[in-house]
LUMROKOL-21144 format. One record per residue: x, y, z of N, C-alpha, C in turn. Coordinates in nm, 3 decimals. Layout:
N
      nx      ny      nz     cax     cay     caz      cx      cy      cz
       X       Y       Z       X       Y       Z       X       Y       Z
...
//
This chain:
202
      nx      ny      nz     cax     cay     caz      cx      cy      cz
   8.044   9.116  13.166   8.158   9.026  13.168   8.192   8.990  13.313
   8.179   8.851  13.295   8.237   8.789  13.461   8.386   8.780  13.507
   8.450   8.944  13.526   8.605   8.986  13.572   8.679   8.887  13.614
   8.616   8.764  13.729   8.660   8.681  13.793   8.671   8.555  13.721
   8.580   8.527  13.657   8.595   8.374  13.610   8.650   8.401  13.410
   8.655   8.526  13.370   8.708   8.512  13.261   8.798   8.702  13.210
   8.886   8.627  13.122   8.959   8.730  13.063   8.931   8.781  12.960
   8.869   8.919  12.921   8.819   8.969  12.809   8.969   9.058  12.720
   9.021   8.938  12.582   9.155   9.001  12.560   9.083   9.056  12.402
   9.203   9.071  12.386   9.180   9.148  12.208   9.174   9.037  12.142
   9.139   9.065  12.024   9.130   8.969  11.892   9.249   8.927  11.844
   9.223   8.797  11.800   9.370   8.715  11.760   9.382   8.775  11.607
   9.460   8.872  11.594   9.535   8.898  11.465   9.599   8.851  11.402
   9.621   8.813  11.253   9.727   8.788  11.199   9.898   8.867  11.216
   9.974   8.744  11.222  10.059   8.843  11.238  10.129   8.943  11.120
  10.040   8.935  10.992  10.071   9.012  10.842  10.018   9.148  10.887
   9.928   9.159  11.001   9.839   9.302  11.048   9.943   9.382  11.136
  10.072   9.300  11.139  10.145   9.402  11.195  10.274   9.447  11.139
  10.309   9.526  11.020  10.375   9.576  11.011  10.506   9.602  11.017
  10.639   9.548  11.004  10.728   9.601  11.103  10.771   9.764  11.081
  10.739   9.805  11.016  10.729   9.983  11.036  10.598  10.094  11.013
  10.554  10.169  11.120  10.444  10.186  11.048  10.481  10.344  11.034
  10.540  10.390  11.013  10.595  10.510  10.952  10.604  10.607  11.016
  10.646  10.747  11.054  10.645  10.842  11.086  10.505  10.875  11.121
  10.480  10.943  11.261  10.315  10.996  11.272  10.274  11.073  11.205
  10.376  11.179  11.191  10.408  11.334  11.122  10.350  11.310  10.954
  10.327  11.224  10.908  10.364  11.189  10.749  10.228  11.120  10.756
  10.149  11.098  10.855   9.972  11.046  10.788   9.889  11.154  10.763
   9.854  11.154  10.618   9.745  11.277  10.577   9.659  11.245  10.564
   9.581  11.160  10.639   9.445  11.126  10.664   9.409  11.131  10.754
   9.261  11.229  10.801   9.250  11.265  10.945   9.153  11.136  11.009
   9.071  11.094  10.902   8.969  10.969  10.974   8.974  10.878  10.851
   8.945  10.779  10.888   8.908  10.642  10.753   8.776  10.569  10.841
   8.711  10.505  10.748   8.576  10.454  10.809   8.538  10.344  10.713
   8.568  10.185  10.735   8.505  10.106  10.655   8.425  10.012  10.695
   8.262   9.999  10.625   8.159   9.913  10.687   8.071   9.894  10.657
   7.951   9.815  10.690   7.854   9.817  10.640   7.738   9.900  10.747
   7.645   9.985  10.636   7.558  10.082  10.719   7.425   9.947  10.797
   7.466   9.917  10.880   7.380   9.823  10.944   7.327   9.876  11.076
   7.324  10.018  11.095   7.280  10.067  11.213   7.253  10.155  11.158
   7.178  10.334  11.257   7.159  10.443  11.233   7.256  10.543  11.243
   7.364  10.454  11.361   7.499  10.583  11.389   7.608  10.495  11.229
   7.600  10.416  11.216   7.690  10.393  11.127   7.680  10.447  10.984
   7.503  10.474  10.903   7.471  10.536  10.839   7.491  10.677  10.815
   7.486  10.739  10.928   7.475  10.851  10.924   7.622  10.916  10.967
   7.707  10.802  11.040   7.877  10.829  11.021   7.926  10.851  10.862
   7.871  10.746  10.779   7.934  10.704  10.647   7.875  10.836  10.600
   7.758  10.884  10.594   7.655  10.965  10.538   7.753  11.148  10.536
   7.829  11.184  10.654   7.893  11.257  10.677   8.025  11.297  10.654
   8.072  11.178  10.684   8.219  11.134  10.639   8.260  11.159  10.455
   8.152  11.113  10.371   8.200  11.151  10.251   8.220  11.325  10.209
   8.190  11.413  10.298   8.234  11.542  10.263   8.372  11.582  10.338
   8.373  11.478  10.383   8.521  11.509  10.461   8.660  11.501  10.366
   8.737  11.642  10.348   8.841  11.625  10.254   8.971  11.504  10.264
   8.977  11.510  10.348   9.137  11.412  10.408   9.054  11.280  10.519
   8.974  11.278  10.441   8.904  11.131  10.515   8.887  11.029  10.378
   8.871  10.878  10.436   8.831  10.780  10.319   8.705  10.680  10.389
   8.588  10.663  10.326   8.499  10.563  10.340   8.465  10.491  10.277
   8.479  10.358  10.298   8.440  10.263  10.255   8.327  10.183  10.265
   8.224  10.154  10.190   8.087  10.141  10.254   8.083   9.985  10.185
   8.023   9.886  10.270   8.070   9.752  10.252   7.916   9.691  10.216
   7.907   9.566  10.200   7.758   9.549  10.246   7.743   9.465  10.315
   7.620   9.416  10.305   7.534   9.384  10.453   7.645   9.248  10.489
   7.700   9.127  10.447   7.778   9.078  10.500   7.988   9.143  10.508
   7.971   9.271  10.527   8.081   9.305  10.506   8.217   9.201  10.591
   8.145   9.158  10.693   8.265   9.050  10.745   8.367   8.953  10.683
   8.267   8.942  10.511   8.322   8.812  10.457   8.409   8.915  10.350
   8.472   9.001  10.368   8.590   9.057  10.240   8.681   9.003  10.221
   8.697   9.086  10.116   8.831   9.027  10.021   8.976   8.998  10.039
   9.070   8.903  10.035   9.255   8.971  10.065   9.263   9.064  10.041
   9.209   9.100   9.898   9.264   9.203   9.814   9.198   9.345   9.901
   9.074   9.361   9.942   9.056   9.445  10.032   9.100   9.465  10.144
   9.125   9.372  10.225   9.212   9.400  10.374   9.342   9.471  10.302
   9.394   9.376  10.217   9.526   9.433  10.186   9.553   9.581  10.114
   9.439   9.610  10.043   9.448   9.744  10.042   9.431   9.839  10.167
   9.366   9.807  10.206   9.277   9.896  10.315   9.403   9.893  10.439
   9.489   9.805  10.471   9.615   9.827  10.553   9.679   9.961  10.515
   9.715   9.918  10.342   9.772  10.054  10.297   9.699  10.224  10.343
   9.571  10.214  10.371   9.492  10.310  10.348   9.534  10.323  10.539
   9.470  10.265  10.643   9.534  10.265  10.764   9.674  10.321  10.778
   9.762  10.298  10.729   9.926  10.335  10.745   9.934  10.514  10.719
   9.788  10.562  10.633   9.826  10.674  10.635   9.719  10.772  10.750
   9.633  10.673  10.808   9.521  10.744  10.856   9.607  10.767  11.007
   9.493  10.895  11.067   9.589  10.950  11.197   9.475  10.871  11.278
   9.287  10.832  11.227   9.199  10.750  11.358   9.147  10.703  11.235
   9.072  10.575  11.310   9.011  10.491  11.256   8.895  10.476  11.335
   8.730  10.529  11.251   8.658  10.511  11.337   8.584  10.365  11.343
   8.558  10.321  11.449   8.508  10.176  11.466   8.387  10.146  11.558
   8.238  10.203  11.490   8.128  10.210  11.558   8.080  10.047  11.586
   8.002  10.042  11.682   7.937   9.875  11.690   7.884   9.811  11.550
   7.827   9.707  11.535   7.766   9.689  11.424   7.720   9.564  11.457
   7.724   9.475  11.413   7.616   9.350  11.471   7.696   9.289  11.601
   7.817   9.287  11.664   7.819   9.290  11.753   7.878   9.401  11.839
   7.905   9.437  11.979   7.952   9.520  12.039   8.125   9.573  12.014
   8.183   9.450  11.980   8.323   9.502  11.982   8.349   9.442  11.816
   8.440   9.537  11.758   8.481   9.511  11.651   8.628   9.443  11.584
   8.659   9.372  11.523   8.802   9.381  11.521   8.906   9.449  11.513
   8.818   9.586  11.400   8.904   9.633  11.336   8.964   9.766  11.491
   8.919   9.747  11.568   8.942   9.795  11.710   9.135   9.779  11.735
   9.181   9.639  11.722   9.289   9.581  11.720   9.366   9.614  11.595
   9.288   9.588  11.490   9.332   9.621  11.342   9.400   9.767  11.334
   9.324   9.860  11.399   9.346  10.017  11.418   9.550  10.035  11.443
   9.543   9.967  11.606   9.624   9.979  11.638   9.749   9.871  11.611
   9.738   9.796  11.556   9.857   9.710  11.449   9.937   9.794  11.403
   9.860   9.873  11.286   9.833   9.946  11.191   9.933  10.108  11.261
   9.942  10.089  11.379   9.991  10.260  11.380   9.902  10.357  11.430
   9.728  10.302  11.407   9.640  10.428  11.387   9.588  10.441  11.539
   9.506  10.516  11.549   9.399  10.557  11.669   9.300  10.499  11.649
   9.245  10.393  11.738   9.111  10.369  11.735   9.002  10.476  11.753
   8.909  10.483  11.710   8.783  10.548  11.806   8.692  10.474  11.794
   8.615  10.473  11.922   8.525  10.368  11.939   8.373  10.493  12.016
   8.274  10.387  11.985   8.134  10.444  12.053   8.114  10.364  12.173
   8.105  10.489  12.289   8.102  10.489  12.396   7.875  10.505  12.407
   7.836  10.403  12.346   7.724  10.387  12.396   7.611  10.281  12.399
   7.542  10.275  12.457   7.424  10.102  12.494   7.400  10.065  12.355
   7.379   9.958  12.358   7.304   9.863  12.239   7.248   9.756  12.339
   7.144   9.720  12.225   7.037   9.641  12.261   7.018   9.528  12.149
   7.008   9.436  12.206   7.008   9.322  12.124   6.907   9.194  12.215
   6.807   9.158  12.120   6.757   9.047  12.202   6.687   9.081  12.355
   6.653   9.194  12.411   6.600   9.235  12.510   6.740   9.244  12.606
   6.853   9.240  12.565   6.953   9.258  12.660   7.043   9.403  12.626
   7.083   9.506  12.740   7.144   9.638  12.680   7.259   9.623  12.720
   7.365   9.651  12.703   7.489   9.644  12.700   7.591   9.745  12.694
   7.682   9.748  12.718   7.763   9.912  12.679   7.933   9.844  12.694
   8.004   9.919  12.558   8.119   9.850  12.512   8.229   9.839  12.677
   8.287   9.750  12.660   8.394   9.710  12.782   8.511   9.659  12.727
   8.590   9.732  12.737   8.695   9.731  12.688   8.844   9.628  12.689
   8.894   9.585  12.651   9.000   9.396  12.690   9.103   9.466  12.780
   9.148   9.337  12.815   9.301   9.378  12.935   9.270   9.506  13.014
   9.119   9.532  13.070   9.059   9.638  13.148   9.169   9.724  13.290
   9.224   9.618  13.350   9.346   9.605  13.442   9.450   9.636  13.391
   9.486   9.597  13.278   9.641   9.651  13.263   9.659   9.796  13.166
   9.550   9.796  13.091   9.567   9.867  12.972   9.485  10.003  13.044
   9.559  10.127  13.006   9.440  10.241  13.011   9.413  10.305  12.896
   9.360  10.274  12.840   9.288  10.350  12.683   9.256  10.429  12.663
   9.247  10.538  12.751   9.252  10.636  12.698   9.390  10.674  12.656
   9.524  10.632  12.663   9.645  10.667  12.629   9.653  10.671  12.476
   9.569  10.582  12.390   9.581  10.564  12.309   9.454  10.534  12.179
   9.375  10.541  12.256   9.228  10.558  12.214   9.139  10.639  12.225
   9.060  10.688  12.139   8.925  10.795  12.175   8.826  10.741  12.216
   8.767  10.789  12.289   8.578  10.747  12.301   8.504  10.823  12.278
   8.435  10.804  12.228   8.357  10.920  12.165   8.166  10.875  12.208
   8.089  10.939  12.244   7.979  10.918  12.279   7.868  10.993  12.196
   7.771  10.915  12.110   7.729  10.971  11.973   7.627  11.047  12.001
   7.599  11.164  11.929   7.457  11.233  11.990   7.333  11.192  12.003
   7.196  11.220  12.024   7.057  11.173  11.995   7.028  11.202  11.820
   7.057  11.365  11.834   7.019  11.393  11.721   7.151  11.348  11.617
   7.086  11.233  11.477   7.251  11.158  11.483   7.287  11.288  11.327
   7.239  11.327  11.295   7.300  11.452  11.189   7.402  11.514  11.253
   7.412  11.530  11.400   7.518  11.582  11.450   7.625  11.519  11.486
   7.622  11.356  11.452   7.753  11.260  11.451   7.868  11.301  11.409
   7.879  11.326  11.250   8.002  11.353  11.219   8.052  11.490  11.263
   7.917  11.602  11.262   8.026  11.742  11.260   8.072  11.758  11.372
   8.005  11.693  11.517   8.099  11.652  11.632   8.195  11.603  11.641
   8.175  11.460  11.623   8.321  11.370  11.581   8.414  11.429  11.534
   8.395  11.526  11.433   8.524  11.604  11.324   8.601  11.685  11.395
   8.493  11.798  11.400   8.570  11.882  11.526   8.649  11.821  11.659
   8.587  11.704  11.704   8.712  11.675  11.837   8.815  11.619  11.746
   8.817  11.526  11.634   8.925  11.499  11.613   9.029  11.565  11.558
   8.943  11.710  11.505   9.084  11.811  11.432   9.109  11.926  11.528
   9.071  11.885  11.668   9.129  11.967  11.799   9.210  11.877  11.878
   9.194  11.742  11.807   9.310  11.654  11.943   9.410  11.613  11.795
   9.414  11.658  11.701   9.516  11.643  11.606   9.582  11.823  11.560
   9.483  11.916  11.567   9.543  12.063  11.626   9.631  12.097  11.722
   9.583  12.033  11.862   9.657  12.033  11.991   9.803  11.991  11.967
   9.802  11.826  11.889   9.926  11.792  11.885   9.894  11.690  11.999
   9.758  11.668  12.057   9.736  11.508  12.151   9.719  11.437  12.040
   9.692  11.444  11.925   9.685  11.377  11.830   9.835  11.249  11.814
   9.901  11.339  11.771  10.050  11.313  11.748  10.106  11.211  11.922
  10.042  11.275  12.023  10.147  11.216  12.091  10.048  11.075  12.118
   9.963  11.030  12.110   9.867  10.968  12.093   9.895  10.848  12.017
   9.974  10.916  11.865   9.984  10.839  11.754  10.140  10.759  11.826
  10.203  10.848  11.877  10.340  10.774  11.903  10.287  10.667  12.029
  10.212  10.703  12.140  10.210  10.644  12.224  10.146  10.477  12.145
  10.056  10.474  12.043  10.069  10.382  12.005  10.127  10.301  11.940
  10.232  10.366  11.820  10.306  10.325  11.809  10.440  10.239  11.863
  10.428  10.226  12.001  10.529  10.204  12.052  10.460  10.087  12.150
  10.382  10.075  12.165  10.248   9.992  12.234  10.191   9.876  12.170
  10.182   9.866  12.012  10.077   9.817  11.922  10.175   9.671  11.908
  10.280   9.621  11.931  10.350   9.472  11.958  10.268   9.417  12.093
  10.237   9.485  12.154  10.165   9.401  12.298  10.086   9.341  12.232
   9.981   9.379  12.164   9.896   9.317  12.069   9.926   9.185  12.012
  10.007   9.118  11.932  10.062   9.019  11.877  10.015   8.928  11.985
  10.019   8.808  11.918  10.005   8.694  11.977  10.112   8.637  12.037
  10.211   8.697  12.042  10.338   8.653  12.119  10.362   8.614  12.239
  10.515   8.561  12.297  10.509   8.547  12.419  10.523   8.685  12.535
  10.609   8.796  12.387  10.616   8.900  12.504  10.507   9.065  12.439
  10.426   8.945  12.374  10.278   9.048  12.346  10.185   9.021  12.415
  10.093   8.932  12.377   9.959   8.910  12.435  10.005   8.866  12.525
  10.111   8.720  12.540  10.165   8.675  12.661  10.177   8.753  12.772
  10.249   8.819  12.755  10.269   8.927  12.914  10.174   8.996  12.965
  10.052   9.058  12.845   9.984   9.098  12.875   9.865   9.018  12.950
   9.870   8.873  12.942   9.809   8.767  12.998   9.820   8.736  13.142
   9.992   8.783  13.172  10.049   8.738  13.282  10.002   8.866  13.367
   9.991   8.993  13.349  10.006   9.140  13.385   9.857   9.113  13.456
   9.745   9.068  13.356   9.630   9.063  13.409   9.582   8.997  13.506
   9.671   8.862  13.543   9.628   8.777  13.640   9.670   8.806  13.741
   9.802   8.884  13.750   9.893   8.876  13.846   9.811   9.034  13.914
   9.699   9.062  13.848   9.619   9.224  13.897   9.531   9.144  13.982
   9.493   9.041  13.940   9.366   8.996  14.012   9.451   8.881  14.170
   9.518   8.883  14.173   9.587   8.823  14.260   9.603   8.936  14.379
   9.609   9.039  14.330   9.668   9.143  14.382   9.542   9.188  14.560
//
């Protein structure tokens, strides 16, 4: 991404993706949710793992999963409102929506912190509003193993030690209180528009 000649922001959401309450952190009994289509090897073998998980939900989509239903987003919000992360691996392209969707929603993103290759070009995820935003405040990264059988029981374990700790929780509030920047507004994305330029001025 060319820092100088362009701004890499979040996805334009509806504004129905945001909620005006997204409930108590304390009160989500879902430790991960995962919905998608297995169009990779880490995403297969995420979904592949994930169904033995007790207080997790997966949803396995197919090969055009992009084109779903109202009736599925609109459930699947409900299903978000109770989840504490939402995992959101690459899939045909590098960044996903449901990245933004996560945090509407209340939830924790987690994202894969690793290269893809497409077309003879490798790449590695880069994250929007790079300058203003620090993501780790409110996001995981998670970096997937070689051997990918060991995806989920990794993944699991950090996430029921940063929801053990109680970084979980403060995590969940810190986004909660964050996830209006998002909106397409004047004093959401807007500011966050103004925050970024006024970095590069700097």
């Amino acid at each position: 991404i060319d820092e100088r000649r362009s701004i890499h922001t979040t996805y334009y959401l509806d504004p129905k993706e945001f909620p005006t309450a997204v409930g108590q952190q304390e009160k989500r009994d879902l430790l991960a949710v995962y919905a998608g289509a297995s169009i990779t090897p880490e995403r297969a073998a995420l979904a592949e793992g994930m169904r033995s998980c007790r207080d997790c939900v997966v949803e396995i989509l197919g090969e055009k999963g992009r084109h779903v239903s109202d009736n599925f987003l609109r459930d699947w919000r409900k299903v978000l409102k109770r989840a504490i992360f939402q995992i959101v691996p690459p899939g045909d392209t590098l960044e996903r929506e449901a990245r933004d969707q996560t945090l509407a929603a209340g939830a924790i993103p987690v994202w894969f912190d690793m290269m893809v290759t497409k077309e003879n070009v490798t790449v590695r995820p880069h994250l929007p509003w790079a300058a203003s935003l620090d993501w780790k405040q409110f996001s995981v990264n998670f970096t997937p193993p070689s051997v990918l059988t060991q995806l989920w029981p990794q993944l699991e374990a950090h996430l029921r030690d940063l929801k053990q700790s109680g970084e979980a929780l403060s995590m969940g509030r810190r986004v909660a209180a964050f996830r209006h920047r998002l909106n397409w507004t004047n004093d959401g994305v807007g500011v966050l528009m103004l925050e970024e330029l006024a970095k590069r001025l700097d």
